[in-house]
VOMI-461039 format. One record per residue (C-alpha): residue number from 1; x, y, z. Coordinates in nm, 4 decimals. Layout:
BEGIN
ATOM:NUM:X:Y:Z
...
END
This chain:
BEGIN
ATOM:1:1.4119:4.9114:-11.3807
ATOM:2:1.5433:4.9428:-11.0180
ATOM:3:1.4158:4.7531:-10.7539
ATOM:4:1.5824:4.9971:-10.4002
ATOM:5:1.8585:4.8413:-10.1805
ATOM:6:1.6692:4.9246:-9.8508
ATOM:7:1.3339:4.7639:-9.9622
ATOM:8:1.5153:4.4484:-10.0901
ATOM:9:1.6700:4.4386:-9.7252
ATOM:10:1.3834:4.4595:-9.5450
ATOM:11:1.1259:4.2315:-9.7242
ATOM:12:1.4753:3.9735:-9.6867
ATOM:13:1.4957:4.0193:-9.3267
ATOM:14:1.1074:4.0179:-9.2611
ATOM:15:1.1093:3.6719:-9.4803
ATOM:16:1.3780:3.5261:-9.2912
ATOM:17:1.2013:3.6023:-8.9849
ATOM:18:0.8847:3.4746:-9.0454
ATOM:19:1.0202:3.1930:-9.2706
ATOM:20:1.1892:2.8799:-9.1471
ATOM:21:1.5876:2.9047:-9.1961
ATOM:22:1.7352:2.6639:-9.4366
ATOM:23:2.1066:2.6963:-9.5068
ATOM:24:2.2894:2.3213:-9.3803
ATOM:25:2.0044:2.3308:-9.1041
ATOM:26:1.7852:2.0381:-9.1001
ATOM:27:1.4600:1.9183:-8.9653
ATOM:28:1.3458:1.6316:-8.7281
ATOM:29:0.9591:1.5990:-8.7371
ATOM:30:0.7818:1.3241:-8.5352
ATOM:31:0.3868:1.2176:-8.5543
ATOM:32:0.2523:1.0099:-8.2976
ATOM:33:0.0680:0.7192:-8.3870
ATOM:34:-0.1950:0.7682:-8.1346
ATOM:35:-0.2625:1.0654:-8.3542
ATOM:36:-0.1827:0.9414:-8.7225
ATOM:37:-0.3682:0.5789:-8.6163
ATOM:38:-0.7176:0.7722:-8.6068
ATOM:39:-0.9303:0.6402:-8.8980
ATOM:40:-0.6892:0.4505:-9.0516
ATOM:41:-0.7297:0.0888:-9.0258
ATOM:42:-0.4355:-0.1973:-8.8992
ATOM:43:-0.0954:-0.1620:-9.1058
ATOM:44:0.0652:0.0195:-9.3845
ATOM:45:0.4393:-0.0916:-9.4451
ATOM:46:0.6804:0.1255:-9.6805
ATOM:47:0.9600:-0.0210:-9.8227
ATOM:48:1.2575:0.0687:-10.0650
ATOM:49:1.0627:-0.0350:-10.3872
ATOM:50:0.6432:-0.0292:-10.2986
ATOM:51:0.3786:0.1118:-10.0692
ATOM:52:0.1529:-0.2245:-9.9350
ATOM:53:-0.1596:-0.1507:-9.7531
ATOM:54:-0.3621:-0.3835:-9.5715
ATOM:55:-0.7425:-0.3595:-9.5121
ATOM:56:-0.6828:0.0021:-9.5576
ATOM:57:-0.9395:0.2606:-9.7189
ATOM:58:-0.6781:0.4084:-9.9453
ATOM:59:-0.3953:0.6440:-9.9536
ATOM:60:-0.5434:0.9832:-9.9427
ATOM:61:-0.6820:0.8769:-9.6010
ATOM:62:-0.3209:0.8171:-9.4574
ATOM:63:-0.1731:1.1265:-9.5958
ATOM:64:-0.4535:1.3299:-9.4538
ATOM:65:-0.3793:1.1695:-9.1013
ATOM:66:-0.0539:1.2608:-9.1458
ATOM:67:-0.1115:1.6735:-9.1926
ATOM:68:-0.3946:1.6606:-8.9605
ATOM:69:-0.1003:1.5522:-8.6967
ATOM:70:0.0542:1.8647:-8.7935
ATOM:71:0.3195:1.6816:-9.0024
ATOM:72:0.5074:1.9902:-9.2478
ATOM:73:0.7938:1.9378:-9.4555
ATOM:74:0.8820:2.2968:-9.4572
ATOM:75:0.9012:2.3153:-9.1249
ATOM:76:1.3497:2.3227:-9.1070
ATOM:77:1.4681:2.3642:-8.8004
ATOM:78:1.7656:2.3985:-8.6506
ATOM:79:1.9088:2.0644:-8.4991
ATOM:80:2.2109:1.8974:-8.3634
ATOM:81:2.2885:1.8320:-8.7231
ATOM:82:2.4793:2.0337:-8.9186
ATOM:83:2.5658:1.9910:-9.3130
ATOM:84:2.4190:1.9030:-9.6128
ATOM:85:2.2346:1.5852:-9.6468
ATOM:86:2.3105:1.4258:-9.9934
ATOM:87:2.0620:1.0845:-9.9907
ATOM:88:1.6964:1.0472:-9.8541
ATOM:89:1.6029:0.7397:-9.6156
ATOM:90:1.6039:0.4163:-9.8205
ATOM:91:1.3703:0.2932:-9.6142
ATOM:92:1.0456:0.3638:-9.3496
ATOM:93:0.8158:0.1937:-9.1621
ATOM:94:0.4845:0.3401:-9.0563
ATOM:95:0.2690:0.2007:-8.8074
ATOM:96:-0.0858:0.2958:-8.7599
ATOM:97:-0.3155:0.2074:-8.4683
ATOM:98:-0.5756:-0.0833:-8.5740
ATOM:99:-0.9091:0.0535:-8.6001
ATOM:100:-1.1344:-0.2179:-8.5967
ATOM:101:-1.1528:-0.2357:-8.9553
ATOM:102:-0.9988:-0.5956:-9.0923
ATOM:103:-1.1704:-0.6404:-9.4613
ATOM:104:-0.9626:-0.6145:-9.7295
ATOM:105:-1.0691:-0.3603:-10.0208
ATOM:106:-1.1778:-0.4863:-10.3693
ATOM:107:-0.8532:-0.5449:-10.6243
ATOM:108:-0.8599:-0.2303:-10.7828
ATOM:109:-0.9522:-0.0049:-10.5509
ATOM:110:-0.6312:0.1033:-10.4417
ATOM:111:-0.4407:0.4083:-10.5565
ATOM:112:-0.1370:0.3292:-10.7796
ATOM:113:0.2070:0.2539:-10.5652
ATOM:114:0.3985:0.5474:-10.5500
ATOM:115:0.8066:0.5512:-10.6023
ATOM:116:1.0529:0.5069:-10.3960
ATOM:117:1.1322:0.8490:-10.4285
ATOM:118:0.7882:0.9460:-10.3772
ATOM:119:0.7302:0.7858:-10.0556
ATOM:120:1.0842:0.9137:-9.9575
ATOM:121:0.9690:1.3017:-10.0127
ATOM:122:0.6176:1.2321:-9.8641
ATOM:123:0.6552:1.0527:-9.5488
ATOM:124:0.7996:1.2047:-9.2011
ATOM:125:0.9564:1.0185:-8.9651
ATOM:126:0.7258:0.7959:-8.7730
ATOM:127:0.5918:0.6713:-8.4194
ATOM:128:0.9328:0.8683:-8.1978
ATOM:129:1.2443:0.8342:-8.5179
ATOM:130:1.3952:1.0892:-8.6916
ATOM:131:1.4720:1.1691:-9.0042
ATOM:132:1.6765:1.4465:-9.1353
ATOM:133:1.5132:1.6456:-9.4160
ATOM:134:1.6275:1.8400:-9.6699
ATOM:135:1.5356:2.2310:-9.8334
ATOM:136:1.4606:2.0813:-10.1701
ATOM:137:1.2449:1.7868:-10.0477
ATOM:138:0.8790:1.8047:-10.1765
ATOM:139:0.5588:1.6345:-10.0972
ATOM:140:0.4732:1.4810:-10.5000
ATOM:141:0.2027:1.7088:-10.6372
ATOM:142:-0.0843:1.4150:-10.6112
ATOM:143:-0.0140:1.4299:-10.2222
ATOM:144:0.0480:1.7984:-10.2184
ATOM:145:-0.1921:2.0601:-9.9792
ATOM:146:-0.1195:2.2920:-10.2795
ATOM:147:-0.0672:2.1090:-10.5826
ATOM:148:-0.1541:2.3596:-10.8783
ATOM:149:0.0151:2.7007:-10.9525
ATOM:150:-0.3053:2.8774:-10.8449
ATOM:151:-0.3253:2.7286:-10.4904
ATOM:152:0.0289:2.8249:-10.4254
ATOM:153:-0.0029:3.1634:-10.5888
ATOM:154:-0.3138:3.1951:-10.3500
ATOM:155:-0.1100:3.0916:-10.0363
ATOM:156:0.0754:3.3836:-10.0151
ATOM:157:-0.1289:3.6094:-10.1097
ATOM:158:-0.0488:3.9061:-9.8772
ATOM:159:0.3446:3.8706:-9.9912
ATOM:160:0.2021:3.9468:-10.3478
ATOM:161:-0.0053:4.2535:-10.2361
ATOM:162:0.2800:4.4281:-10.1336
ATOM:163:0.5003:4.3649:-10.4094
ATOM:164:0.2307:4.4696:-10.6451
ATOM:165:0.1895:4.7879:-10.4047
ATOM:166:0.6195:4.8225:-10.4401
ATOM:167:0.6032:4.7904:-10.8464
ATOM:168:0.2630:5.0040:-10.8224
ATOM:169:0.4558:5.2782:-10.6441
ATOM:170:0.7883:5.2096:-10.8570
ATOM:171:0.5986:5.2484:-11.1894
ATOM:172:0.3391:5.5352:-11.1075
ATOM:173:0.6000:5.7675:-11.0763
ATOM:174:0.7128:5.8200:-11.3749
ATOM:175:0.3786:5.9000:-11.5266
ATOM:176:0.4363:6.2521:-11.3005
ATOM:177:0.7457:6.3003:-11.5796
ATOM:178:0.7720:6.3309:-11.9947
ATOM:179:0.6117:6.0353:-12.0898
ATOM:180:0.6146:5.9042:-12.5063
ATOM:181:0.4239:5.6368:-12.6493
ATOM:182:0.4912:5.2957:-12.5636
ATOM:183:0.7968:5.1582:-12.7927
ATOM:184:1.0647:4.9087:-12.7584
ATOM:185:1.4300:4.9913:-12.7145
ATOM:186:1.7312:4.7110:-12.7816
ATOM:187:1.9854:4.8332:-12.4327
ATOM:188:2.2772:4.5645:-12.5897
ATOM:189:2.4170:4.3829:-12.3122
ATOM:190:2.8111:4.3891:-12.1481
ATOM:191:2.9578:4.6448:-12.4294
ATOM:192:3.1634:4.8899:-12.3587
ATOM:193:2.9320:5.1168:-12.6052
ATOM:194:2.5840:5.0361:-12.4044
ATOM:195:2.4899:5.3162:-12.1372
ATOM:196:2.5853:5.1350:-11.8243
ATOM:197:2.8253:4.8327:-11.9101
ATOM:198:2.5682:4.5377:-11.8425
ATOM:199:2.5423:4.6988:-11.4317
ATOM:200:2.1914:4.7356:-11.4980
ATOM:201:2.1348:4.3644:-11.6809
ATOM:202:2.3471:4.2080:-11.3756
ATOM:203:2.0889:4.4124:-11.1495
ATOM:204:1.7480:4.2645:-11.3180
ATOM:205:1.8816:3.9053:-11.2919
ATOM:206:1.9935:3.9940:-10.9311
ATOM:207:1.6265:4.1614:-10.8340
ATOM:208:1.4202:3.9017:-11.0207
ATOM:209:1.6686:3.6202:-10.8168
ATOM:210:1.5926:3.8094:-10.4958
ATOM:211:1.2279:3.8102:-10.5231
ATOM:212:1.1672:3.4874:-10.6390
ATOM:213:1.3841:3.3993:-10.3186
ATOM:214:1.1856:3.5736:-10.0891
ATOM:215:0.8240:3.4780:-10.2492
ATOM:216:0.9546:3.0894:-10.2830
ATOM:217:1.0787:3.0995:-9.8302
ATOM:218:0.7553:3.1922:-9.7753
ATOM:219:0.5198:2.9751:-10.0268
ATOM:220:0.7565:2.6992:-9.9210
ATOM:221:0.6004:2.6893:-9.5933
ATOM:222:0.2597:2.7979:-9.6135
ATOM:223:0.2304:2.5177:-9.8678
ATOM:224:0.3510:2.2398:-9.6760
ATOM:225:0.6747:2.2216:-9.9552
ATOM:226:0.4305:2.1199:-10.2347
ATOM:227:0.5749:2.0162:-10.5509
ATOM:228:0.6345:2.2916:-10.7688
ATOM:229:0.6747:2.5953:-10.5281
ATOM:230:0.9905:2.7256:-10.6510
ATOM:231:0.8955:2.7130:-10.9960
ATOM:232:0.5514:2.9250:-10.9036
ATOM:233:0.7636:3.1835:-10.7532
ATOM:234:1.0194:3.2113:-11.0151
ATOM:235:0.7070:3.2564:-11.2704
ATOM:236:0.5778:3.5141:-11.0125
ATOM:237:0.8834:3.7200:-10.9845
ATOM:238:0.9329:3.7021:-11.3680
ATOM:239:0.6096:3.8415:-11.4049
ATOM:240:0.6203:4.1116:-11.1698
ATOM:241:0.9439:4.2509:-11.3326
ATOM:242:0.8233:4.2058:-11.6710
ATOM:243:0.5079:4.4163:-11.5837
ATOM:244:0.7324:4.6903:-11.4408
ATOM:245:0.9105:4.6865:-11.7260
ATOM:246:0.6219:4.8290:-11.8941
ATOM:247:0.6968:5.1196:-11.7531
ATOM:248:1.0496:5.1634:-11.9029
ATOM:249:0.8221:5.1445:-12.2469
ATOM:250:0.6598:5.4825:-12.1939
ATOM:251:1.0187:5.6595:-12.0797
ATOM:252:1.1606:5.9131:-12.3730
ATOM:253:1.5104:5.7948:-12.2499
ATOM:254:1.4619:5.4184:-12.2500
ATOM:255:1.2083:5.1730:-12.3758
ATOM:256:1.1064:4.8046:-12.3296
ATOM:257:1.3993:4.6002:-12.3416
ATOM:258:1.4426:4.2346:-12.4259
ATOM:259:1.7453:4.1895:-12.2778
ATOM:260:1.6072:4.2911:-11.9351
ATOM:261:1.3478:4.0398:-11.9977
ATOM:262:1.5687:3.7985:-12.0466
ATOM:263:1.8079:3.8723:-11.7558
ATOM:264:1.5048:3.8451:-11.5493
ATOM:265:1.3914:3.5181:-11.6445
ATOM:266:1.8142:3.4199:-11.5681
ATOM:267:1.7375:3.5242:-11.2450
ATOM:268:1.4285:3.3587:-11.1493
ATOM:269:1.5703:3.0343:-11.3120
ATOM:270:1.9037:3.0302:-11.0918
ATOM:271:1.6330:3.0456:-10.7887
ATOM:272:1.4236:2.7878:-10.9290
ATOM:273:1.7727:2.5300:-10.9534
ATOM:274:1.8498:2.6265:-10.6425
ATOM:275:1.5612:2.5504:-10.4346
ATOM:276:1.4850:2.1897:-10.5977
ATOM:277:1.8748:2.0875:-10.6576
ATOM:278:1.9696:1.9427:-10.3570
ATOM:279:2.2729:2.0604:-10.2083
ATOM:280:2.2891:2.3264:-10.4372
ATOM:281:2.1069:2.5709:-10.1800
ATOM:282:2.4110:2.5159:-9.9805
ATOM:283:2.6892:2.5271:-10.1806
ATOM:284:2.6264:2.8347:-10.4052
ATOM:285:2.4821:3.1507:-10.3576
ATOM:286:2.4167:3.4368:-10.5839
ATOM:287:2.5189:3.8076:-10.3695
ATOM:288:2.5558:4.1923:-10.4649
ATOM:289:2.7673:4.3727:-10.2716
ATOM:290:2.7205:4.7537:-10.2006
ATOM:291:3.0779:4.9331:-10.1999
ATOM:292:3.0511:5.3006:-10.0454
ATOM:293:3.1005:5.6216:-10.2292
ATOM:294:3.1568:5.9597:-10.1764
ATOM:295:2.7976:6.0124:-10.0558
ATOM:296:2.8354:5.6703:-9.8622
ATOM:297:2.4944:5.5556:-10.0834
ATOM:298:2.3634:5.6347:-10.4022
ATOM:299:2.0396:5.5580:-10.4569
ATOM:300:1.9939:5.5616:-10.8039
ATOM:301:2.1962:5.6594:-11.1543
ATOM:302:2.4901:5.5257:-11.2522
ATOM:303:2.6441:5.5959:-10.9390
ATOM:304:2.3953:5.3459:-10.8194
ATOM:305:2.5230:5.1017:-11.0826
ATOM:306:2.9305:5.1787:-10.9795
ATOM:307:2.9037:5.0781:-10.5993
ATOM:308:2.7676:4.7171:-10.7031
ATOM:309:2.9496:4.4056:-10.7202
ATOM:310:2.7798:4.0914:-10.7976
ATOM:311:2.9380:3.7482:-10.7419
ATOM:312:2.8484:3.3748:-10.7600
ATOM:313:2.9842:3.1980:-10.3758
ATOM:314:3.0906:2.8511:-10.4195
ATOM:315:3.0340:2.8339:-10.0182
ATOM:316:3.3035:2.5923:-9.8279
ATOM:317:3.0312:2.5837:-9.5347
ATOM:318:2.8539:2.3528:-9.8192
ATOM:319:3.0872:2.1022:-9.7991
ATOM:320:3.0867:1.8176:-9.5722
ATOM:321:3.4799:1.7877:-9.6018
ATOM:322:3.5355:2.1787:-9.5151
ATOM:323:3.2941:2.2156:-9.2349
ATOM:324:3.5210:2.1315:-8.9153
ATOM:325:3.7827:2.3355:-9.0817
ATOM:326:3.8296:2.6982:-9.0974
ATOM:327:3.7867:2.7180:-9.4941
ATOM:328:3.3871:2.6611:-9.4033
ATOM:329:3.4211:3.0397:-9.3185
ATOM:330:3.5625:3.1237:-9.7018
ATOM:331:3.3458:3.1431:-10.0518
ATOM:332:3.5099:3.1374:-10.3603
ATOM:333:3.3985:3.3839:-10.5734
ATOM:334:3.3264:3.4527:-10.9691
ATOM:335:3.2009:3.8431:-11.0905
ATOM:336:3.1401:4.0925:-11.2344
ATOM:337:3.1689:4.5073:-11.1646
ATOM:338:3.2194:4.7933:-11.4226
ATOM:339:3.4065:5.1257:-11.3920
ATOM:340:3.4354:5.4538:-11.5648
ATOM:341:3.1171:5.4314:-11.7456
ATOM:342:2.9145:5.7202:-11.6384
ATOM:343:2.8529:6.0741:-11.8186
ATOM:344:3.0929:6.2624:-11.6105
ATOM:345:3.3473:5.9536:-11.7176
ATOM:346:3.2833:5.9501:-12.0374
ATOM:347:3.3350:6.3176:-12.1000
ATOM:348:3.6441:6.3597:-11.8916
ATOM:349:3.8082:6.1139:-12.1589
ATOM:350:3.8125:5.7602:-11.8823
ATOM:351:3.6810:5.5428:-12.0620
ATOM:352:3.4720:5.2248:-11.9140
ATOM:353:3.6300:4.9028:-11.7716
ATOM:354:3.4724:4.5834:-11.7027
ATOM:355:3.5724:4.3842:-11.4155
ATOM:356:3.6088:4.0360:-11.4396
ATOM:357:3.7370:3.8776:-11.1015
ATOM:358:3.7743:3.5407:-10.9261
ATOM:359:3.8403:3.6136:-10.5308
ATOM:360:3.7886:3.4431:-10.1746
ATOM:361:3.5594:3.6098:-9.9682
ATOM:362:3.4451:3.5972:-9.5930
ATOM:363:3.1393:3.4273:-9.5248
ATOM:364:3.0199:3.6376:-9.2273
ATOM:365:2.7144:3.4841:-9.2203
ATOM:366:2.8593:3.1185:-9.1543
ATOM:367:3.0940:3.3093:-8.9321
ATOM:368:2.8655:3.4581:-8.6923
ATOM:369:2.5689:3.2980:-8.6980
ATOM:370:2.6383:2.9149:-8.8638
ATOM:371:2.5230:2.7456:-8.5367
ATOM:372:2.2651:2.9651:-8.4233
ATOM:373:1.8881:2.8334:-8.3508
ATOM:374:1.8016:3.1928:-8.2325
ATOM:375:1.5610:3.3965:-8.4881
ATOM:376:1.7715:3.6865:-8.5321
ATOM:377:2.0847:3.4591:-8.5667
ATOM:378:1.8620:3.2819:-8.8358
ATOM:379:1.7312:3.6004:-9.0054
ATOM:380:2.1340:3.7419:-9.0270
ATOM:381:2.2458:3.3930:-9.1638
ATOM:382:1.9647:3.4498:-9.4351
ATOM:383:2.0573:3.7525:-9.5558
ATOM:384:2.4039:3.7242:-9.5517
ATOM:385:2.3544:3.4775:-9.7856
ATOM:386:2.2233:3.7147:-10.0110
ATOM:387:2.4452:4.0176:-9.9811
ATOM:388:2.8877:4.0429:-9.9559
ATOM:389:2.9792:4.2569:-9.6950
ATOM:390:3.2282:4.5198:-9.8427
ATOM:391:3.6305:4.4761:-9.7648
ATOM:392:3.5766:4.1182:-9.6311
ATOM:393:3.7201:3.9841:-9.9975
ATOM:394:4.0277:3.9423:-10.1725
ATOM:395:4.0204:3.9298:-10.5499
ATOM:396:4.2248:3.9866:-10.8847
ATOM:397:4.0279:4.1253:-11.1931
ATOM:398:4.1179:3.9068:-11.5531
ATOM:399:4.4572:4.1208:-11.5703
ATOM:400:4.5856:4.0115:-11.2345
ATOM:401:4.5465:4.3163:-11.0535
ATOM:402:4.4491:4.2674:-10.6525
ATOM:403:4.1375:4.4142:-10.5507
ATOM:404:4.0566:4.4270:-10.1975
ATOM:405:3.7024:4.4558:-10.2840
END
């Protein structure tokens, strides 16, 4: 299964538009108290180890102040800021406008004392001080807006209309072609005897990465970074490849393949890491990188299969120690590419080569737009982050050969 360049692109771009940017950005969020005071009675102190609340109606009521005040944890912005942030607040104080209310509740009646860690992730910065946030911060699911799989699911539920109208698309086509009974087929996996040299298994861990990116920027902020978004849209994107995959079943050339499956599910698990690991988000990225041909593009085959690189980008830009030097602009890289392996190959006597190469590469997207607060700077940093731009590397393949790409 083939999910196409130029779709990928543009659902990227049209996420990172409407989405909030991430990368080594971070967020300062402020809630008045006039505002987060309103039906909450006298004082509510947070410390490093408990939550204490005096003559106050519970915990549920504060946390509802605080997203009626418009508090969101998703919300990154750009600020003056820059870099990864490696520890949380160790402590907060919150200060809520007396209401009038001064009787202390029955022993008992209070909800259990959250963590440290807990009350770290849940609470914003408080009556004018900021706190910097981080991607992979997340409101605990009890405290969540969204706390179940079906609630996020349901909060983007026009992202998942159009993928299921992409895959719809995708799939129907190939009931217009010969079409067998629905059977499995065992593909093998980097061989130099399987059909494609493990291009195509790179590709399904790649797509399934790349959607359960986009779905995951997008849940992330219409659920107020609930607990448990990026493992929702890591189940999501699983599932929507392993439905298309379905089709592949009914194909006289190919067949339902396990080892797509499970390339898939590699794919939506590298997302998942990366969205609740801190830091990881902005020290490695997984990227494909589209190298021209004679016909500049090819949009399918193994042709398709030859221009691709994919890489894992230990990014310097992630690294406090590297960002006011010029190696913030430089990824290292680790890949894979494979040569020689198509029909035409094969029957002129070439026969296939895998490509295993460690390289440094240019990080264009730190490069151009690292400090930008603009939306389209934003958008290009996001997918950049996502996709190698051709010639901007320097590599050498496991037998020391230089590549320049």
């Amino acid at each position: 299964m083939r999910i196409g360049l130029a779709g990928s692109v543009a659902a990227l771009a049209a996420c990172a538009v409407a989405a909030p940017a991430y990368s080594q950005q971070l967020v300062e969020a402020s809630v008045e108290p006039a505002i987060l005071g309103k039906g909450v009675p006298d004082v509510v102190g947070l410390t490093d180890e408990t939550l204490s609340v005096v003559s106050c109606d519970g915990l549920d009521a504060i946390c509802a102040n605080i997203r009626a005040a418009g508090w969101d944890l998703a919300d990154v912005r750009s600020s003056a800021v820059s870099g990864p942030v490696d520890t949380a607040p160790n402590s907060l104080s919150l200060t809520v406008i007396d209401s009038g209310v001064d009787t202390v509740p029955p022993e008992g009646s209070m909800p259990p004392a959250p963590q440290a860690a807990d009350v770290a992730s849940l609470t914003g910065p408080v009556a004018g001080e900021g706190v910097q946030r981080r991607w992979t911060d997340h409101v605990p699911r009890q405290y969540a807006s969204h706390p179940t799989f079906w609630k996020q699911a349901g909060s983007i539920g026009t992202e998942l209309a159009l993928f299921a109208a992409y895959f719809s698309v995708q799939s129907g086509k190939k009931l217009f072609h010969e079409t067998t009974a629905f059977h499995f087929n065992s593909e093998g996996w980097f061989g130099k005897d399987t059909t494609n040299v493990g291009m195509d298994k790179m590709g399904h861990a790649f797509n399934t990465y790349l959607i359960a990116e986009i779905l995951h920027a997008r849940m992330h902020k219409n659920t107020n970074a609930s607990e448990g978004d990026a493992l929702t849209a890591g189940i999501l994107a699983s599932g929507f490849m392993a439905l298309n995959e379905i089709s592949d079943g009914i194909e006289t050339d190919s067949g339902y393949s396990m080892e797509d499956i499970a390339m898939n599910t590699a794919g939506a698990v590298f997302s998942v890491l990366r969205n609740t690991i801190p830091g990881m988000k902005e020290k490695v990225a997984f990227k494909i990188e589209i190298v021209p041909d004679d016909n500049i593009y090819s949009a399918k085959g193994q042709a398709h299969y030859a221009q691709q690189r994919f890489m894992f980008s230990l990014k310097g830009s992630g690294f406090e120690e590297l960002r006011k030097t010029p190696f913030r602009v430089v990824d290292f890289q680790v890949g894979y590419w494979a040569s020689n392996f198509s029909a035409e190959d094969r029957a002129a006597g070439k026969g296939p080569k895998r490509h295993l190469f460690v390289g440094l590469g240019l990080n264009l997207g730190e490069l151009l737009f690292g400090n930008s607060r603009s939306t389209l700077g934003k958008a290009g940093y996001t997918v950049l982050d996502y996709f190698q731009v051709p010639y901007t590397s320097i590599r050498l393949d496991a037998q020391g050969r230089l590549l320049t790409s």
